[in-house]
KOLLUM-849104 format. One record per residue (C-alpha): x, y, z negated. Coordinates in steps of 0.05 Angstrom, whole numbers, plus 5000, padded with zeros to 4 digits. Layout:
BEGIN
XYZ ...
This chain:
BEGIN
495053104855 501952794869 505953154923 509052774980 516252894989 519053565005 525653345027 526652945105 531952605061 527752295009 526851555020 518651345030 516851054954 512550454964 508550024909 507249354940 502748924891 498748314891 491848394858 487447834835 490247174819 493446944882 500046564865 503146604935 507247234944 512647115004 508447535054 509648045002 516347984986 517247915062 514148625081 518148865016 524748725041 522548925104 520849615079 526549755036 531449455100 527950035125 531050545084 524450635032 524550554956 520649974942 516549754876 514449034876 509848884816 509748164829 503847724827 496747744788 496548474782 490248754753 487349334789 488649754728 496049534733 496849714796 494550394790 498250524734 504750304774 503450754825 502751314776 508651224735 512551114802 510051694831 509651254904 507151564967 505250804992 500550284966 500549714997 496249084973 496648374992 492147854981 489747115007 485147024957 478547304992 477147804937 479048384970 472148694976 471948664904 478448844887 480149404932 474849784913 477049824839 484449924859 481850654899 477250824847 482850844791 487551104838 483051684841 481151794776 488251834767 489652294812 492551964867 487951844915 493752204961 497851654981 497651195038 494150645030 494849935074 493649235063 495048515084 493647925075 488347385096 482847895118 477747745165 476448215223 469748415197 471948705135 477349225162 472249725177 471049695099 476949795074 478250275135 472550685091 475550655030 481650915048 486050365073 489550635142 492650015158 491249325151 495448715165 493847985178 498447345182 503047405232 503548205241 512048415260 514948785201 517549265241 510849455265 509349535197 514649915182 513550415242 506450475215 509050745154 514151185178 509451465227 503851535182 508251885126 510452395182 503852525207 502252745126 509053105114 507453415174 500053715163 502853825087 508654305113 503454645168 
């Protein structure tokens, strides 16, 4: 297992990736920016990522974020794969969120694999942000108690 930072002073590492084959990535690139404007390292992997991509990313990056967008529709089959490898890779630790076009009947899905947040159209960056800052503090938190 991957350890989430020790120091207050190191930055949040997010991997923000685009599974599937959606071509459209300036949500993406939006909460990207966003997040690194916020202080946190960010990895963009750019668009078409396979799941086994992805998970590789966020080992070799060693991230404490995941987040996945899509528009495509395929994130009930996507998603799925994405935690699995992430797991058998040992780093089913990190936060997970996603965005995208998902319809309200699916969160509690990916609420049950593992996905804490999830974003639609529309949704403030810096309520995304605060998510993940407050999210990351509630772990750091029960890690150092």
């Amino acid at each position: 297992m991957s350890e989430q930072p020790s120091n207050v002073n190191e930055p949040i590492r997010v991997l923000v990736a685009k599974p599937g084959l959606d071509g459209h990535d300036r949500g993406a690139k939006v909460v990207a920016r966003a997040l690194r404007d916020a202080g946190m390292e960010v990895i963009y992997t750019g668009i078409r990522q396979t799941p086994e991509m992805i998970a590789e990313a966020a080992v070799q990056e060693d991230v404490d974020v995941v987040g996945l967008s899509i528009l495509s529709g395929a994130h009930l089959e996507l998603f799925p794969r994405v935690t699995q490898l992430l797991k058998e890779r040992g780093k089913d630790d990190v936060l997970l969120v996603a965005g995208g076009i998902i319809p309200d009947e699916d969160i509690p899905q990916l609420n049950a694999m593992g996905f804490s947040g999830v974003f639609g159209p529309g949704t403030n960056t810096h309520d995304l942000v605060k998510f993940v800052q407050d999210a990351m503090g509630k772990r750091k938190m029960k890690a150092e108690g």
